[in-house]
C-alpha positions, 0 to 999 in steps of 0.5 A: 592817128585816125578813128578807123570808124566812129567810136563803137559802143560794143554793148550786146543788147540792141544788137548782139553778138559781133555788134563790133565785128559787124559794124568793123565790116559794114563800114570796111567792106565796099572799099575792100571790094574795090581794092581787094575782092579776092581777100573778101572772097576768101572770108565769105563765112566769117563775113556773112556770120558776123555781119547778116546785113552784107550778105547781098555785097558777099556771095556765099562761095563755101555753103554747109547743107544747113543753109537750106534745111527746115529747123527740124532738120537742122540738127548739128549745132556748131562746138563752141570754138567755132567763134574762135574760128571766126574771130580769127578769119575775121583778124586775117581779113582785117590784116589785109584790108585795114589801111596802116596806123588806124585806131579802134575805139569800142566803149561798154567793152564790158557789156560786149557779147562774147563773140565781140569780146573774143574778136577783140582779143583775137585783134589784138593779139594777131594785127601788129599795133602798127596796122590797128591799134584798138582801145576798148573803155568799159563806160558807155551809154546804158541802152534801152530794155530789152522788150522784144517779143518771142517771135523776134527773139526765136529769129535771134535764138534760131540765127545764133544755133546755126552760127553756134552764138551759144551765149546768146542762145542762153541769154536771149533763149531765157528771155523768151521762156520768160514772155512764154507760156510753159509748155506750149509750142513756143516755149518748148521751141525755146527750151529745148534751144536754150537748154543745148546750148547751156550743156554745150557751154558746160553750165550743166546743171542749168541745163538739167534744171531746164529738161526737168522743167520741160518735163514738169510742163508739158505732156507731149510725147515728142516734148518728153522724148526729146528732154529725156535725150537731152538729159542723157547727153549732159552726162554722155557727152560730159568732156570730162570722164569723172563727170559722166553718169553712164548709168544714169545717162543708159537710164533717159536715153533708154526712156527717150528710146520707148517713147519714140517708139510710140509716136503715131507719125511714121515719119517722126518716128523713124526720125525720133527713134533713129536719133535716140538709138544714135544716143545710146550708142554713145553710151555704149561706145563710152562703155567700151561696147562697140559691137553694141554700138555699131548695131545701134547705129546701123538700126538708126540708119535702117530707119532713116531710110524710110525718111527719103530725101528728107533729115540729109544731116542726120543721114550723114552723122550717122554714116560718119559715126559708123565710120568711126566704129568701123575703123575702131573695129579695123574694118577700115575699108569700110569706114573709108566708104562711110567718110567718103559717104557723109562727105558726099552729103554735106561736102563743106562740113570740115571735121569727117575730112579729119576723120578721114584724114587720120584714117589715111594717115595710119594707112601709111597713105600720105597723099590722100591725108594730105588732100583731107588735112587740107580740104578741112583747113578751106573749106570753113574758117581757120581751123586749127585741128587741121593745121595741127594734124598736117604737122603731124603728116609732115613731121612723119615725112621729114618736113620738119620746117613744115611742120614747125610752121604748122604747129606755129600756125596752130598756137597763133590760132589758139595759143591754148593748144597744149599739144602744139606746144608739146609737138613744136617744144620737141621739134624745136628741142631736137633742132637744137633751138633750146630756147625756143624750146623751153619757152614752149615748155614754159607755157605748155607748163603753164597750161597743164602743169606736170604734162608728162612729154614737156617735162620730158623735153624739159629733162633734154634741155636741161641735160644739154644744159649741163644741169643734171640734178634739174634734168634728172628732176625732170625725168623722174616726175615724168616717168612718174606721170606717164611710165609707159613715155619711151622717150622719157626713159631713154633721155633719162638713160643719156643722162644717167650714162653721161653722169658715170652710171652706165648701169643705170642707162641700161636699165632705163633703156631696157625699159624704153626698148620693152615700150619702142624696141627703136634701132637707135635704142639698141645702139645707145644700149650697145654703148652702155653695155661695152662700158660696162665689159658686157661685149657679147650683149653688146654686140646682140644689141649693135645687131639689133641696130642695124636695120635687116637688108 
């Protein structure tokens, strides 16, 4: 079979992130443009993102607000699996546009910077050998040093926290703190990007190491204010709960609040003071304070008022996070105008459509989720959130094969998406398509072993298997994991009442019912309840069942 290209040496150093991805592009995209311009069309970001060299042949049709903003402004940087997001744009774009029967050679694989590791993963696993097979060796040639100056490597370290290349970010931040003075401007500027980026990837106590330097070198009002907020983040924003020193957290965000309030420049101040009282109330919401928070959040929003037309992002994060407040306080009319608010702002920033979306959802107001649901899913790169929530919508309209392609569009994205297994094992389970079933419980197993609703899907499986030890097994881990999961009571109910303990049944569906007094429920009951001569209960319980006209 034929090179697709030459051989390419995938090594992070002279080129960085998507040396791969962009070198696939430079080389397939005029004659894509030829055959298929609307396929290109479609993947403008993930074009433009991997390969800054096209940008003149691939209009940009889908641009976030960012785009035009000055650094301090630009305040949002992108999660971490926003790459994903882009690999797997990137894998449907070569899909279409790869003649059939290609190979891709990538040598020094393993110096690969991360967005090229995962574009080859995500390659691999979604474009049939056939269409593209792709080989990766480990050797290569050994690139030069890397002796780029601090002007070079803040474009680099600036390009990879607009696009969220949050590894590069690190490495290259580091190397430009190294040809620095401690803290002067240049340096700070470094610092504070490589920092965020450590906390965003998790490697939080380099990150700390970091702030406490930046408040060892400099004396910058402004310079402390800002390590003093990033430092409370590490523990706010913490993704797991028993990492969190809310107390500590209160401590910093508390100083960056006083400092701010001291900076001279109006302007900076508003700006400065807004931003950290919008960090405090994340404190305060992680409390479980949200009256606290909401004020907070509208006293930022007062300040950003004397800001003008200027900081339009930091205006819209903060509309979008009193919307959230809002609706958890059921002011949900108010929160909608909030949503509808931030959105106006920044109109392709996918996640408040999401946030909206749910919000619609739980109003029982189908169409409009819809439209929100599948708003976030076009307006950026493949999404899997906005997949994962219009299974939701369908599985509550009955659209049950629409769902399923959901949900198997969710786990083709990111096969690490437990709760797309956990909806589709169910769906599958009650479709009656067992084997389906147990292979989604088998890996969302895999991915949190004792999840509380896989083991429930597993007691129905192994209930309509006929293996009642297992399927009892199943249920009682379940219900130990999670007391309050109805549906892992009344399952265990089929199964105690098909094993002769009629008893039993009642007792598991008493307690299913005292969770989700469900019509169906009351009639499994009703027939438990007359096996065991209970007419008249039996009969309350067939009453309960049929639904009032």
């Amino acid at each position: 079979m034929p090179l697709l290209v030459p051989m390419i040496d995938g090594h992070r150093r002279p080129h960085g992130p998507y040396t791969v991805g962009a070198a696939l592009l430079t080389y397939l995209i005029p004659a894509a443009m030829e055959r298929s311009h609307a396929s290109v069309a479609a993947h403008d970001i993930e074009i433009r993102t991997a390969a800054p060299g096209l940008a003149d042949r691939v209009p940009a049709r889908r641009v976030t607000i960012d785009a035009g903003l000055s650094d301090d402004e630009r305040i949002l940087v992108p999660a971490p699996r926003r790459t994903l997001r882009v690999a797997n744009g990137l894998a449907e774009l070569f899909r279409r546009i790869v003649e059939p029967g290609g190979v891709l050679v990538v040598c020094n694989a393993d110096e690969a910077d991360p967005t090229d590791a995962e574009l080859l993963d995500v390659m691999m696993r979604r474009i049939p050998p056939h269409i593209l097979t792709i080989e990766v060796y480990s050797d290569g040639p050994e690139p030069p040093p890397d002796e780029r100056g601090p002007a070079e490597l803040w474009s680099l370290v600036e390009r990879g926290t607009r696009e969220g290349f949050l590894h590069a970010v690190a490495e290259l931040g580091e190397r430009g703190l190294a040809r620095t003075t401690p803290g002067g401007r240049p340096w700070w500027r470094f610092a504070q990007r490589t920092a965020t980026a450590l906390g965003a990837l998790g490697r939080t106590e380099e990150a700390r190491a970091l702030w406490d330097h930046v408040r060892r070198a400099s004396l910058d009002p402004a310079v402390l204010a800002a390590s003093a907020y990033g430092t409370a983040m590490l523990d706010a924003r913490h993704p797991d709960p028993a990492g969190r020193d809310l107390g500590r957290a209160r401590g910093w965000i508390n100083q960056a609040i006083a400092i701010s309030t001291l900076l001279p420049d109006p302007a900076e101040r508003a700006f400065k003071l807004g931003f950290d009282l919008n960090g405090l109330a994340l404190v305060e919401v992680r409390q479980g304070r949200a009256q606290e928070a909401l004020a907070l959040v509208e006293s930022a929003l007062d300040l950003a008022k004397e800001l003008g037309e200027a900081h339009p992002q930091h205006r819209m994060v903060l509309l979008a996070n009193r919307g959230q407040l809002l609706a958890r306080m059921g002011r949900v009319k108010e929160a909608l105008d909030d949503y509808g608010a931030a959105i106006a702002i920044d109109p392709f920033f996918p996640d408040y459509y999401l946030d909206r979306g749910n919000l619609w959802f739980d109003l029982g107001r189908h169409a409009e989720a819809l439209a929100d649901y599948e708003r976030a899913a076009t307006v950026g790169p493949p999404m899997p959130e906005a997949y994962y929530n219009r299974a939701e919508l369908r599985l509550a309209t009955d659209d049950l094969p629409g769902a399923l392609a959901d949900l198997s569009y969710v786990i083709e994205l990111d096969p690490g998406y437990l709760d797309a297994y956990v909806n589709r094992a169910g769906l599958l389970a009650g479709l009656g398509r067992d084997e389906e079933a147990r292979s989604d419980v088998t890996f969302g197993l895999v991915l949190s072993p004792g999840h509380p609703h896989l083991l429930a899907v597993l007691g129905q499986l192994e209930t309509a298997a006929g293996r009642a030890e297992e399927a009892r097994e199943a249920f009682d881990l379940a219900i130990a994991a999670a007391p309050g999961l109805a549906s892992a009571w009344a399952n265990r109910a089929v199964l105690r009442y098909e094993c002769g303990d009629p008893g039993g049944a009642v007792d598991d569906l008493t307690r299913a019912i005292d969770l989700e007094p469900e019509p169906d429920l009351y009639a499994n009951r009703a027939l438990a309840l007359r096996a065991l001569g209970r007419v008249k209960e039996a009969e309350a319980d067939e009453e309960r069942s049929t639904p009032s006209r």
